[in-house]
C-alpha positions in Angstrom: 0.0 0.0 0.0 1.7 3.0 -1.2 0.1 5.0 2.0 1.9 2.8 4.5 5.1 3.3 6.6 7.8 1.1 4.3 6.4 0.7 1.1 9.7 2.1 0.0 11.6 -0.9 1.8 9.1 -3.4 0.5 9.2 -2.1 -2.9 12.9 -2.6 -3.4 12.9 -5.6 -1.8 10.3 -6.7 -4.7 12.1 -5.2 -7.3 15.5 -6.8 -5.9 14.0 -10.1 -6.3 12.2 -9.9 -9.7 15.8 -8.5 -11.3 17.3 -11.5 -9.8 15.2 -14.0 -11.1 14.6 -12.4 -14.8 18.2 -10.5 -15.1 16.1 -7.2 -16.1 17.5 -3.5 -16.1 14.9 -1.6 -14.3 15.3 2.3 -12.5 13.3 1.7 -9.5 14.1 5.5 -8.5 12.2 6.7 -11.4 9.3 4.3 -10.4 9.1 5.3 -6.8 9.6 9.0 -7.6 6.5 8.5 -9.8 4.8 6.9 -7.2 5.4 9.6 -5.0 3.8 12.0 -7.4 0.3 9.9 -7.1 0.8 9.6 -3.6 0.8 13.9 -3.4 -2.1 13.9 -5.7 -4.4 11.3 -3.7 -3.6 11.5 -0.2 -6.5 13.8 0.8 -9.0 12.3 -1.0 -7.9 8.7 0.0 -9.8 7.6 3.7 -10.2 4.2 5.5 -13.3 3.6 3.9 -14.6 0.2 6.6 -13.6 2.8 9.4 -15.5 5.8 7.7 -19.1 3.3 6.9 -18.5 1.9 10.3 -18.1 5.1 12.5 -21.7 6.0 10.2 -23.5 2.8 11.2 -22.3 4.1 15.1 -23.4 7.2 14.9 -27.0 5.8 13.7 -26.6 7.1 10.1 -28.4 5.1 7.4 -26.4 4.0 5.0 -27.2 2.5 1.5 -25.8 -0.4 -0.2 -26.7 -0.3 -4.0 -25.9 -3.0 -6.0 -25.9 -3.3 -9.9 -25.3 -6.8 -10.9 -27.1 -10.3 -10.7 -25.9 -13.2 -8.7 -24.7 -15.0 -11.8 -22.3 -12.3 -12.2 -21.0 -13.1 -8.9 -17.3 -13.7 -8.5 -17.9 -16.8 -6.4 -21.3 -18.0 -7.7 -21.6 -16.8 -11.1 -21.2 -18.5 -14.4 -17.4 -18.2 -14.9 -15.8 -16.8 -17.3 -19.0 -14.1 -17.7 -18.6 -12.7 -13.9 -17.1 -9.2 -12.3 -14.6 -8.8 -10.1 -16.4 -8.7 -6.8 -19.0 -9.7 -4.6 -22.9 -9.3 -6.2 -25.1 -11.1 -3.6 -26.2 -9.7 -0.1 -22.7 -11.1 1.2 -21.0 -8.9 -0.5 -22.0 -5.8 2.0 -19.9 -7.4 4.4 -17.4 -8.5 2.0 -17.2 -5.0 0.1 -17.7 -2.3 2.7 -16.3 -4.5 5.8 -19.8 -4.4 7.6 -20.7 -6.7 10.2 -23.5 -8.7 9.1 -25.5 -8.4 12.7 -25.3 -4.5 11.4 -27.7 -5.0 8.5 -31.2 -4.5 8.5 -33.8 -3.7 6.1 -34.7 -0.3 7.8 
C-alpha cells in the first residue's frame, strides 16, 4: 500500500527479487519517484473507507448499499468466465464495505 510506513523498503525488496530472477535493467528511482507524485495527488482524498461506513453505522446514520449486478455475475457463484470482479449477492455488503452482518437490516 503505497500509504503505509515502508512501502519504499518493500518495494525494493520486490524489485531486488524480480531483477534476480529475470536479469532485467529496471530504474526503480524513477518508479518510486513516480509513485510519489500519485501519492501527493491522492492523499486527501484517499480515507479508511470500513472505518468511515462503520463510525456512520455508530453514529445511527443510514447508510445505502446499492448494487448493480445479478448473482450470476458473482465472482464466487456466477457462471465463470462471464462474472465481475467482486461480490454481487447480499454477502458482498460485508465483503465489500467490511460491515458486520449483525449491522444489516432492512430499515
Amino acid at each position: 500500500d503505497l500509504f503505509e510506513k515502508g512501502f519504499e523498503d518493500k518495494y525494493h525488496a520486490l524489485v531486488k527479487g524480480l531483477q534476480e530472477m529475470y536479469q532485467f535493467d529496471y530504474d526503480a528511482e524513477e518508479e518510486l519517484a513516480r509513485f510519489q507524485q500519485y501519492k501527493d495527488i491522492m492523499e486527501d482524498k484517499v480515507i479508511d473507507t470500513v472505518h468511515f461506513v462503520n463510525s456512520a453505522i455508530r453514529a445511527g446514520d443510514t447508510v445505502l448499499a446499492e448494487g448493480a449486478n445479478a448473482a450470476l455475475l458473482d465472482i464466487d457463484f456466477g457462471t465463470y468466465p462471464y462474472v465481475t470482479s467482486s461480490a454481487t449477492t447480499a454477502g458482498g455488503i460485508c465483503t465489500g464495505l467490511g460491515i458486520a452482518p449483525t449491522k444489516i437490516d432492512t430499515a
